[in-house]
N, C-alpha and C positions, 0 to 999 in steps of 0.2 A: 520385339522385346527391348532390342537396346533403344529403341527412341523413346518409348513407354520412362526406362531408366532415366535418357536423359533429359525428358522432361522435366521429370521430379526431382534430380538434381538442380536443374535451371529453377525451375519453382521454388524448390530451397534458400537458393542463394539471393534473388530478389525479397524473398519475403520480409515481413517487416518483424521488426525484436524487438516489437510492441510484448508478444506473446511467451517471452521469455522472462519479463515481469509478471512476480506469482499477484494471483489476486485473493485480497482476505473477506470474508463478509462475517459477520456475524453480531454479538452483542457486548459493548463497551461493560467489562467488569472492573476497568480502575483507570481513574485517567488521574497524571501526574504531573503541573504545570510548574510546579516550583521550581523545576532545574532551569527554566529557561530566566529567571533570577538572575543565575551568575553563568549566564552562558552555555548553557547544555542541550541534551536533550530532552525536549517535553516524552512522557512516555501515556500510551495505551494499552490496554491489555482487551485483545480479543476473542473473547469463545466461540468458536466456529458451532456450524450445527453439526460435526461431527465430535465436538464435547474438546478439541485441542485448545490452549490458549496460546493466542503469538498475543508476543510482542511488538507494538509498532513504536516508532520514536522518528519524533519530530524536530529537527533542528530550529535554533532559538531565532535563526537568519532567514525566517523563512522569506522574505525579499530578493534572496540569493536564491533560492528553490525555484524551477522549472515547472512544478508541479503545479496543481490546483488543489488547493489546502482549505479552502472555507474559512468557516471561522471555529478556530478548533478550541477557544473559550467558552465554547454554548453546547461543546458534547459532553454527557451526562452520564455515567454508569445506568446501564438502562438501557438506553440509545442504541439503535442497530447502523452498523457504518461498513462502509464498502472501501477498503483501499489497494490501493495498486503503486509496489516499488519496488526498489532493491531487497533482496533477501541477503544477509550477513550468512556468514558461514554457521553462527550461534543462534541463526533462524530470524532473526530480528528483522521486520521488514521497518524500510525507509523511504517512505514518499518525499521525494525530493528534486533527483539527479535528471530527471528525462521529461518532457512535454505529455506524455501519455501516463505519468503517473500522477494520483489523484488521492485527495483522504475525503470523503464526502459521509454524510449520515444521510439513512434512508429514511423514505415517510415509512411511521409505525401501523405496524398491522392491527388489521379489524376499523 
């Protein structure tokens, strides 16, 4: 029993904190590019398929971002998108900070 434990403690600790990046899917209801104007965050709004909608936001530097961002000029309210980043305490995810985070839009179904 205790090697059982301490495996899964050891397994724990190697793991990667890929996973501890929340991931969003669902369907773009308002994309917001104008902040990145004067320096801000571009913003998204996504409807999961359990009816919630986050917030994503996009810094204006995406050059400086880690992430793989596409081209977030050509997503459309409409459009279903998949992203993976930091989550804010006010629920806000940011695709940005880390190599394994991503903002990508998916092929449309049917």
């Amino acid at each position: 029993m205790r090697l059982l434990f301490l495996s899964l403690v050891l397994a724990g600790c190697t793991g990667s904190v890929q996973s501890a990046a929340p991931t969003v899917a669902g369907e773009v209801v308002a994309v917001d590019l104008d902040p990145w104007a004067y320096d801000s965050n571009a913003t998204l709004d996504v409807r999961t398929e359990a009816g919630e909608t986050v917030r994503v936001e996009v810094p204006a530097r995406t050059n400086l971002c880690q992430a793989s961002l596409g081209s977030l000029s050509e997503i459309r309210p409409g459009d279903r998108v998949e992203v993976r980043g930091e989550q804010s305490a006010s629920a806000v995810v940011t695709p940005c900070a880390q190599p394994d985070h991503y903002l990508r839009r998916m092929a449309a179904n049917g």
